[in-house]
N, C-alpha and C positions, 0 to 999 in steps of 0.2 A: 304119100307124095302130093296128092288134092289138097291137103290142109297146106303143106308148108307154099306150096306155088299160090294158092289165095290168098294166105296171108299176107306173102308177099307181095303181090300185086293189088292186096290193097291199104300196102303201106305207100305203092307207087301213085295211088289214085289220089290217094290224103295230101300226097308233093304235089300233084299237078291242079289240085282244089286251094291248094294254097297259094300256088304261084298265082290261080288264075283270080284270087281275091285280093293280092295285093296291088295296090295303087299307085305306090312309092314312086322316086326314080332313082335306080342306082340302089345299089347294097344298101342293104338298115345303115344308117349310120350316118349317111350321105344326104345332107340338105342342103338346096340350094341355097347361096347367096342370098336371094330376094325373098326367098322367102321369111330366112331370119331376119333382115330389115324391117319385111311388113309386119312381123309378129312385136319385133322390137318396140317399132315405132306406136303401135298398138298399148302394149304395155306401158310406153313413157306419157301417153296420152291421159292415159285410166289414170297415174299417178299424177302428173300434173294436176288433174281434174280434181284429186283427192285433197291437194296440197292448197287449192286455190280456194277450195271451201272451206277447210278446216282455217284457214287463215283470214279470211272472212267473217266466219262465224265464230272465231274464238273471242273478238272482242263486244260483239253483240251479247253473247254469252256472260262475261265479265261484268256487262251493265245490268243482269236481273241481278 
């Protein structure tokens, strides 16, 4: 009867080690608004950046 009550209870410890490590808000799944803008806006940034050198430097390139 020892074994099955501690195993179970510390399958209960494992739920409440997990809850207390997540940082989220809101169910998995659930991202705010602002946050997918800033991530967005992040990524169109990097690419821009990508876009503006390789376009630059393709014709520099062309001249060796």
């Amino acid at each position: 009867m020892e074994g099955a009550s501690s195993s179970s209870s510390g399958g209960g410890a494992f739920q409440v080690q997990q809850q207390q490590d997540y940082s989220g808000e809101g169910p998995a799944g659930e991202t705010p608004l602002w946050k997918m803008v800033v991530v967005s806006a992040i990524a169109c940034g990097v690419q821009f950046g990508w876009a503006l050198q390789l376009s630059l430097l393709t014709p520099y390139v062309q001249l060796l």
